[in-house]
C-alpha positions in Angstrom: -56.7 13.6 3.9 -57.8 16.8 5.7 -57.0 15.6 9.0 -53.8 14.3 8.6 -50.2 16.4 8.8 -48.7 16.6 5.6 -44.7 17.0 4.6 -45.7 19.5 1.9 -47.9 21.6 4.5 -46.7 25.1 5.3 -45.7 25.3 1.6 -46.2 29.0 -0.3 -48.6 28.7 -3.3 -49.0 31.1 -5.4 -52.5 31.2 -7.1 -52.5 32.7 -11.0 -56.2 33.7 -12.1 -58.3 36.9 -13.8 -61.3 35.7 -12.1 -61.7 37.6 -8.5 -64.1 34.3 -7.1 -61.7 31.6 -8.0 -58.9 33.3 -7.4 -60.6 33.4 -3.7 -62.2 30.1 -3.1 -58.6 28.8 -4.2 -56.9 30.2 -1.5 -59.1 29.4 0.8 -58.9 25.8 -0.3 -55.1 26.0 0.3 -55.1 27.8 3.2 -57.7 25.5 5.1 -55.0 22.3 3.8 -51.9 24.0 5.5 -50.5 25.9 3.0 -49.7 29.9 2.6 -50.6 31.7 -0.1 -50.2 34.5 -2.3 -52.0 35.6 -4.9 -51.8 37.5 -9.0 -55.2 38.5 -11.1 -53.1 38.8 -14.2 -50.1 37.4 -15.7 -47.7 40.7 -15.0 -48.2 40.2 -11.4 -47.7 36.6 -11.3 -44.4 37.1 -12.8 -43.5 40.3 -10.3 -44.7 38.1 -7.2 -42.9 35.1 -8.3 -39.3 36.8 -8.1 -40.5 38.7 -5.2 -41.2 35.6 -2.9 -40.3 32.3 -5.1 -43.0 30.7 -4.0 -42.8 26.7 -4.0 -45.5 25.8 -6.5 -47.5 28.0 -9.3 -51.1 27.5 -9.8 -51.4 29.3 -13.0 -54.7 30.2 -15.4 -54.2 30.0 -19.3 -56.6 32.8 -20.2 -55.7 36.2 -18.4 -55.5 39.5 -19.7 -52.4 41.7 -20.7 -50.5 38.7 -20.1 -51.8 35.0 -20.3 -50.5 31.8 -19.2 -48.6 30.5 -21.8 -46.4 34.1 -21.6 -45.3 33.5 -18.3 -44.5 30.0 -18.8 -42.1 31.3 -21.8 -40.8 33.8 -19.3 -39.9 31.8 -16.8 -39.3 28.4 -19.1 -35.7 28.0 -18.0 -37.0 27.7 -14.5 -39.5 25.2 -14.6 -37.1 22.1 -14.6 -37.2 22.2 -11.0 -40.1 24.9 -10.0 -43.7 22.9 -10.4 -46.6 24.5 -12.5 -50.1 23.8 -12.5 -52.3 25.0 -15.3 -56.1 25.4 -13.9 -58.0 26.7 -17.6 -61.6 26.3 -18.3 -61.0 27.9 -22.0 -58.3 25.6 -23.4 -58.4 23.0 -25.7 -56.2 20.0 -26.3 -53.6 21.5 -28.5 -53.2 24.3 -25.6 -52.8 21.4 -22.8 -49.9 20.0 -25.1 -48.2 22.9 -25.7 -48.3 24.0 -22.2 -46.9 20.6 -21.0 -43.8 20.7 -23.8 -43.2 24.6 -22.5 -42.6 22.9 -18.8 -45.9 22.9 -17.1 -46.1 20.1 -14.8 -49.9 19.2 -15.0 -52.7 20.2 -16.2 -56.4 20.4 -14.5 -59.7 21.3 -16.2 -62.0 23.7 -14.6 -64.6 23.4 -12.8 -62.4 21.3 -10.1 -65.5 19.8 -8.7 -63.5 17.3 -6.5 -61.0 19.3 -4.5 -59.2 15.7 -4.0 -58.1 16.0 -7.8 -56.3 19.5 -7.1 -55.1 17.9 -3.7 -53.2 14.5 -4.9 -52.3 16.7 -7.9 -50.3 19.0 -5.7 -48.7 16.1 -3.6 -47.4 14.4 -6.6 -46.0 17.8 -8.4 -44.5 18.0 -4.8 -42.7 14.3 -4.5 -41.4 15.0 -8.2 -40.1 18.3 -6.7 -38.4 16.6 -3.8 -36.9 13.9 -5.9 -35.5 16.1 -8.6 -34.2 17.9 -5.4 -32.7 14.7 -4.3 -31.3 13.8 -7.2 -29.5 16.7 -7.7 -28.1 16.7 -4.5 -26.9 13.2 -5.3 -25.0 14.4 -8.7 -23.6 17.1 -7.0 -22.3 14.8 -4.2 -21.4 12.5 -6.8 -19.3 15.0 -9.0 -17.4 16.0 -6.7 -16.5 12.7 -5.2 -16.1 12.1 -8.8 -13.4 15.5 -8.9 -12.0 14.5 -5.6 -10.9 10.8 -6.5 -9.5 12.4 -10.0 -7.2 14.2 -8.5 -6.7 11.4 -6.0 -5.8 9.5 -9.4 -4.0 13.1 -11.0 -1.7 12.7 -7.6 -1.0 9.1 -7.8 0.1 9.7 -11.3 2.3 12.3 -10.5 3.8 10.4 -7.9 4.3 7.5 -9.7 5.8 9.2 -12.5 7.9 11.1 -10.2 8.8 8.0 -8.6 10.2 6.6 -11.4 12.6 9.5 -12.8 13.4 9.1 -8.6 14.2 5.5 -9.5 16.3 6.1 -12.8 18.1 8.9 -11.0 19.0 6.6 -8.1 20.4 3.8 -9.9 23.0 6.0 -12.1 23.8 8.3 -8.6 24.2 4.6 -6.5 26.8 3.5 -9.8 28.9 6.9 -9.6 28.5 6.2 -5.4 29.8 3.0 -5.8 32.7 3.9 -7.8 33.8 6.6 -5.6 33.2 4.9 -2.2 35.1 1.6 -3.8 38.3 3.5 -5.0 38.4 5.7 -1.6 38.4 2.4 0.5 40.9 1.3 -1.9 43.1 4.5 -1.7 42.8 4.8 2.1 44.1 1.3 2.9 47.5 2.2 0.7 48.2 5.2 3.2 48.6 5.9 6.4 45.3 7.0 7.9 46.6 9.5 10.7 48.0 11.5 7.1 46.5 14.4 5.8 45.4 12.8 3.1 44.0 9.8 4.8 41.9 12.1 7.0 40.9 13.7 3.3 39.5 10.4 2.3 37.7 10.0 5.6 35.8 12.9 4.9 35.3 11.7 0.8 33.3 8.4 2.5 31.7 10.4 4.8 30.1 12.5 2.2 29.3 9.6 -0.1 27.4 8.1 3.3 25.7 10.8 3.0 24.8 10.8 -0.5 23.8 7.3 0.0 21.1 7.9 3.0 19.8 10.8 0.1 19.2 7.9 -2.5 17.5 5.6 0.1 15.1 8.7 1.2 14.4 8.8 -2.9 14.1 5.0 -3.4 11.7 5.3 0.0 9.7 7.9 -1.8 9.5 6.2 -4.2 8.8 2.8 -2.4 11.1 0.3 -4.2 13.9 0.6 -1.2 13.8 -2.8 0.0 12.3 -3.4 3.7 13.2 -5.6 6.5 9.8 -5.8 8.0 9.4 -6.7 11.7 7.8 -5.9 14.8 9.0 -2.2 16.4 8.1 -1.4 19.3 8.1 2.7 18.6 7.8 4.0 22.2 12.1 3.0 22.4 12.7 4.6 18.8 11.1 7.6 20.2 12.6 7.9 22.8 16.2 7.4 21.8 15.2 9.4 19.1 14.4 12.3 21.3 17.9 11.7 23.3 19.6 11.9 20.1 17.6 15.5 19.1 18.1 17.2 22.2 22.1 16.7 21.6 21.6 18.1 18.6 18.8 20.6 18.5 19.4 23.9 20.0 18.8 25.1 23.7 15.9 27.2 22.7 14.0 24.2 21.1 11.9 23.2 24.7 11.7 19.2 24.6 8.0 17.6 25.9 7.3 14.5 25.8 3.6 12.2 26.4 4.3 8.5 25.9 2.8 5.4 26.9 5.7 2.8 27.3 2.8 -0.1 27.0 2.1 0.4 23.4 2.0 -2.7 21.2 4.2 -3.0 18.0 3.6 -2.2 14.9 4.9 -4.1 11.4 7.7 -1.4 10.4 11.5 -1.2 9.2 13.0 0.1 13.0 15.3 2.7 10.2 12.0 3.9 8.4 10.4 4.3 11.9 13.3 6.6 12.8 13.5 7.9 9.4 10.3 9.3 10.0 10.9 11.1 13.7 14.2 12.8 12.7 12.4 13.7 9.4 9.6 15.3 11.3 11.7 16.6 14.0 14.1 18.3 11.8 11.1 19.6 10.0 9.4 21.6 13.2 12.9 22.6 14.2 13.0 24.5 11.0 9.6 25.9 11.3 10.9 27.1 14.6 13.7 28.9 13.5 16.5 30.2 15.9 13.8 31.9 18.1 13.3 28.2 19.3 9.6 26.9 21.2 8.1 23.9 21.8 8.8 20.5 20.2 5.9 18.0 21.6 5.9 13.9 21.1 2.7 11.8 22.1 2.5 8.0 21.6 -0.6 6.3 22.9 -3.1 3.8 21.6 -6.3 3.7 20.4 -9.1 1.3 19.6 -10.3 2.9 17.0 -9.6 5.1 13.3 -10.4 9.1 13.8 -12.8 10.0 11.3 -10.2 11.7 9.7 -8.1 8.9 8.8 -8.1 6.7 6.3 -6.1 2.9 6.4 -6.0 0.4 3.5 -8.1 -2.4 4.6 -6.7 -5.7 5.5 -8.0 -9.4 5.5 -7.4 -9.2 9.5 -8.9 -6.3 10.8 -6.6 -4.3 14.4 -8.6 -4.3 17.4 -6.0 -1.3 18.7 -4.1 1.4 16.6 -0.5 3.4 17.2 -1.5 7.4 17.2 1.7 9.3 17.2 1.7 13.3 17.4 4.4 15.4 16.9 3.6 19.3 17.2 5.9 22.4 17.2 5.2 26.2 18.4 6.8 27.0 14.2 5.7 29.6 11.7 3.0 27.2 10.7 1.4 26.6 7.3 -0.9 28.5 4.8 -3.8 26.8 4.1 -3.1 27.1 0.1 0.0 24.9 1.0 -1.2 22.4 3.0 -2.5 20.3 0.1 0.6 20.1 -1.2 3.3 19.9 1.6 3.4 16.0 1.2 4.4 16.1 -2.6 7.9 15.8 -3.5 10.5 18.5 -4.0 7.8 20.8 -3.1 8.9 23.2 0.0 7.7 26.3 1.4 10.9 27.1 2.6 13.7 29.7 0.5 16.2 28.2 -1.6 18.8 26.3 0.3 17.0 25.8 3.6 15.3 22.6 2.6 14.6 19.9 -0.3 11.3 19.3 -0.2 11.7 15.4 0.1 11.5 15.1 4.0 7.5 15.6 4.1 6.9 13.1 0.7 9.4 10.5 2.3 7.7 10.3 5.2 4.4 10.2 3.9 5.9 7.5 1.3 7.0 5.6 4.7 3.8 5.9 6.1 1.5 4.8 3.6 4.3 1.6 2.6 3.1 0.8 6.4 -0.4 0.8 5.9 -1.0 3.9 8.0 -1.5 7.5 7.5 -0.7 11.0 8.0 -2.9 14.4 8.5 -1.6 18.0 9.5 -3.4 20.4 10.9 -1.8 24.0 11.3 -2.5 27.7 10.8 -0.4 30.0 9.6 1.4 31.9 13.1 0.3 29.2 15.3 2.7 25.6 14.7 1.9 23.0 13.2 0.8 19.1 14.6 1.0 16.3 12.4 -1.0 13.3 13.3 0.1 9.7 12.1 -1.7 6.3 13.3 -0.6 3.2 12.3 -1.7 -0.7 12.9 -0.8 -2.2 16.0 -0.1 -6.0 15.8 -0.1 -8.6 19.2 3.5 -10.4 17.7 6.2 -9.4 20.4 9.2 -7.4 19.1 12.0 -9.8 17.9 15.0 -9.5 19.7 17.9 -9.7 16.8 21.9 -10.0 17.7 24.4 -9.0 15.5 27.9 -9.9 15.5 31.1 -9.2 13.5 32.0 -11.9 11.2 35.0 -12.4 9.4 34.8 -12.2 5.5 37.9 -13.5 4.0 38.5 -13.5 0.3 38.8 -16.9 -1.6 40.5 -18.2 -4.8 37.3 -19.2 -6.8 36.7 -17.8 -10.6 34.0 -14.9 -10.6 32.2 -13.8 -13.5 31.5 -10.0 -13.3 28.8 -8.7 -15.5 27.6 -4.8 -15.3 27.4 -1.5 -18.2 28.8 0.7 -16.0 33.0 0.3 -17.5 34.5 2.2 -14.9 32.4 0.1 -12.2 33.5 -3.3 -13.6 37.1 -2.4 -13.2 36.6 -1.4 -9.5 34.9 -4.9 -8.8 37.4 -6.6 -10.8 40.3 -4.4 -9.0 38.3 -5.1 -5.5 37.7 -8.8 -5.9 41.3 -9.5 -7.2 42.5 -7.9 -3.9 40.7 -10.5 -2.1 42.3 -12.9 -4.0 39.6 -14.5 -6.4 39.7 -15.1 -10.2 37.8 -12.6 -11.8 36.5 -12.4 -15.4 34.4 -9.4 -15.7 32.1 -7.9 -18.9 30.7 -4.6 -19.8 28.8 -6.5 -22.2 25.7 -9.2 -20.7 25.1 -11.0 -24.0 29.2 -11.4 -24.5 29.6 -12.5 -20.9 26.8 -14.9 -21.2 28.4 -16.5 -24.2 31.6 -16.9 -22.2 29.6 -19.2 -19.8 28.0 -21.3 -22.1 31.4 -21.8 -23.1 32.5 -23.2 -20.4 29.4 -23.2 -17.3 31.3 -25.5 -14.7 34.6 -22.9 -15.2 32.9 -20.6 -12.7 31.7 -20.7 -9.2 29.8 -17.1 -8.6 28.4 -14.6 -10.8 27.7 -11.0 -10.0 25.5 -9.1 -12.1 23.9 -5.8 -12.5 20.2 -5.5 -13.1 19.8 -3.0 -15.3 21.5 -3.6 -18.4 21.2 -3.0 -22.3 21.1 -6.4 -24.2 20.4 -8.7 -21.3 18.9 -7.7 -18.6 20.7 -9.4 -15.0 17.5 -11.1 -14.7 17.2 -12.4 -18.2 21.3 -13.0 -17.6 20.3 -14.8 -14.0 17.5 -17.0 -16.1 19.8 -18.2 -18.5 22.7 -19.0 -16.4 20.5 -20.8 -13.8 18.6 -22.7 -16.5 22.0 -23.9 -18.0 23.2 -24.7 -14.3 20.3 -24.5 -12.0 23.2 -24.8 -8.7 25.5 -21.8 -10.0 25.6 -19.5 -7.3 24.7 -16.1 -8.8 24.7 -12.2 -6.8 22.7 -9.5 -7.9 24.3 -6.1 -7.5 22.0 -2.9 -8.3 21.4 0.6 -7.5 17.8 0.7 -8.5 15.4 -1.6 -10.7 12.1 -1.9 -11.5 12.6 -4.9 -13.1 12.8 -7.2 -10.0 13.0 -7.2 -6.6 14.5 -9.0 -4.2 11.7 -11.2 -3.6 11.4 -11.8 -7.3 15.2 -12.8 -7.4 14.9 -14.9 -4.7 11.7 -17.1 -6.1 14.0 -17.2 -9.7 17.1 -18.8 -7.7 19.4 -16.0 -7.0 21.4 -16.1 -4.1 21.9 -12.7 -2.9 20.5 -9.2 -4.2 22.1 -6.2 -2.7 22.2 -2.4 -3.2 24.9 -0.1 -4.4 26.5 1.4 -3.5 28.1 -1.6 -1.9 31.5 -1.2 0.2 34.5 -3.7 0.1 33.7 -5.6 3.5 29.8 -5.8 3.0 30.4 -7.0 -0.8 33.3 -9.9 0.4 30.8 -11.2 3.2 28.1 -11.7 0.8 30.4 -13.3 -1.9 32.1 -15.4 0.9 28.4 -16.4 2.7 26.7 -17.5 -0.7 30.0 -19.5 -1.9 30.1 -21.2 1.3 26.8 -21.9 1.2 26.7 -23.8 -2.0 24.4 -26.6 -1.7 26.5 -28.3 -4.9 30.2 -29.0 -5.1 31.6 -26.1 -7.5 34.0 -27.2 -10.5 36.9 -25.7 -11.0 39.2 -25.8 -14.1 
């Protein structure tokens, strides 16, 4: 073994013993194998040299005066987890060689050492348990705190979930009182004349509740139960239509720049989420720029691969190309305590009445619905870039056409079925004006008593989905399974209880959010009663 190089060479020893000739020949031993040493002829000095030069191993003798062997392993017992000791005695029995061993010592050798090889593959194997206790310990370390970083991964999610829910409960009483206002409005605006005073008035109370609507869909988006219509998007023409629409808007000091490739591939996105997240972000760096103005940059490009940074869900179908968009501003910029948290909900860095705190967690919502993600890298004085990179997919962009199409009323019998009183009088009030036969219920257990009654007397119903009693899916299941072709709409401002997709598979016609106004609600009525695959009874 002497002519080989060894991982543990170059290693400081420190050599323990009263007796001046072994103390010697010992470190010569050690010295000719590649180590360094260092040296103690009683037990005092060991312990003064070991906190002096922590040395990597102890060669240590039992007997030595003023202090002997089994003293400095009590002294430095709380050590010798991970520091190796080697107890070279010529004077110790067996009961001595256990006790040393339970204080900590690592081995123990008896002197003379005749064969040096015994003190040799001694040392080598103190050493490997040294490294792997090393090792190990590195390993728990690592694993605790991947262990402390996916709980508060998990902390996070919680919170957001839970958040997302009160988000959800909040939206669907806020999308009721919406719908109630926005319904009587349209009602009271077509009674006057619109160039009035007062029919300007009303203009402004549906503009507002527009607004208030857009504010519930950015918490149902948070949230993620704000219902989709998936496609291809191209994002290069978002972004820049987006950009035409921010520099009309956006002062003179804000300094537009713009970096995009007009060959990237589409991603699978909503096109309003995909703006929703531009003017989000947009409106967000304006604000960090405040009225001293700077630089607004957008870069879209591909890429054909993840940045380290990033981190995308995994799908069955791996990209071969990847959507990196960057949007940077010359802003205040961000401290790095808030930085952890500037994509949490309602939590802002800005002073009270300059900003919600939703535009950062809605766009992250956004992001991560799209299987993408988001990092931001700023300091605080120097703006701010936020980096998002998304999936690309090969599909081209469908090309949709929309035209106006007329929505007349009817004359069939409706059954109207939702809590919210005041809301069942504007439906009923609503519908009537478009001439149908309404029978509407605050009550879901009382209304579906009414249609057992008499099931072929009806030829739509339009239910809410959260309810007390019944709930408009349990409603929609018994109705359907009484009459499997009755055409029935459901009407809702939030539920967790089913989605569209879930109404859909259960045999509901339509499902559409509140608030709901009188033209959108009459097309949806008149599309799903015209397209009644079974002739409707009337009484």
């Amino acid at each position: 073994m002497r002519g080989t190089t060894r991982p543990t060479q170059g290693k400081l020893i420190l050599v323990a013993d009263d007796n001046d000739l072994m103390r010697k020949s010992l470190a010569t031993l050690l010295k000719s194998l590649g180590y360094r040493v260092i040296t103690a002829e009683n037990g005092s000095e060991c312990l003064r040299r070991y906190r002096e030069n922590q040395p990597d191993l102890m060669l240590l003798d039992l007997r030595m005066p003023h202090m002997d062997g089994m003293d400095v392993l009590e002294d430095i017992r709380a050590d010798l987890e991970t520091f190796p000791v080697i107890i070279i005695s010529g004077e110790g029995t067996l009961t001595d060689a256990i006790k040393t061993l339970k204080l900590g010592a690592w081995d123990y050798l008896i002197k003379p050492i005749k064969d040096t090889s015994l003190l040799e593959h001694a040392m080598i194997r103190v050493f490997e348990r040294a490294n792997l206790i090393a090792e190990n310990r590195h390993y728990q370390e690592y694993l605790e705190a991947e262990i402390q970083k996916r709980i508060a991964v998990l902390h996070h999610a919680q919170k957001m979930e839970a958040i997302g829910t009160l988000a959800g409960g909040i939206a669907h009483d806020f999308n009721n009182i919406l719908a109630i206002i926005t319904g009587y409005t349209q009602m009271a605006i077509a009674g006057i004349d619109p160039g009035s005073q007062a029919g300007r008035d009303l203009d402004q109370v549906l503009s507002a509740c527009n607004r208030a609507s857009e504010l519930v869909k950015q918490i149902l988006t948070f949230s993620r139960q704000e219902e989709q219509e998936v496609q291809p998007v191209r994002v290069q023409f978002l972004l820049k239509e987006s950009i035409k629409l921010l520099k009309s808007i956006f002062p003179a000091t804000i300094e537009f720049r713009e970096f995009i490739d007009a060959e990237c591939r589409p991603i699978m996105a909503d096109p309003v989420q995909v703006n929703q997240i531009i003017m989000n972000m947009a409106t967000n760096a304006k604000q960090a720029m405040g009225d001293q103005g700077g630089i607004l940059s957008f870069s879209l490009r591909e890429v054909d691969h993840v940045p380290d940074e990033f981190y995308l869900q995994t799908t069955s179908l791996a990209p071969e190309r990847f959507l990196q968009l960057s949007i940077a501003d010359t802003g205040r910029g961000i401290d790095r305590e808030d930085l952890q948290r500037i994509f949490e909900p309602f939590y802002t860095t800005k002073p009270i009445g300059e900003g919600t705190g939703l535009g950062l967690s809605v766009v992250h919502g956004i992001v991560k619905s799209l299987n993408g993600d988001i990092k931001v890298h700023s300091t605080r004085g120097k703006g701010s870039r936020f980096e998002l990179i998304f999936p690309t997919v090969d599909a081209e962009m469908s090309r949709c056409t929309f035209e106006a199409v007329s929505a007349p009323g009817g004359s069939e019998r409706i059954l109207v079925v939702d809590d919210e009183a005041e809301l069942v009088r504007l439906l009923d009030r609503m519908l009537r004006d478009l001439g149908y036969d309404v029978r509407p219920y605050t009550d879901s257990s009382e209304a579906l008593r009414e249609f057992l009654a008499d099931p072929d007397g009806y030829d739509l119903v339009l239910t809410d989905m959260t309810m007390p009693n019944l709930t408009g899916k349990d409603l929609s299941q018994r109705i359907l399974a009484r009459r499997p072709d009755m055409p029935v709409v459901v009407c809702t401002g939030f539920s967790e209880i089913m989605d569209r997709e879930e109404a859909l598979s259960i045999g509901v016609r339509e499902y559409v959010m509140k608030p709901v106004v009188k033209h959108e609600l009459s097309e949806v009525i008149r599309r799903v009663l015209d397209g009644c695959s079974y002739p409707c009874r009337r009484r």
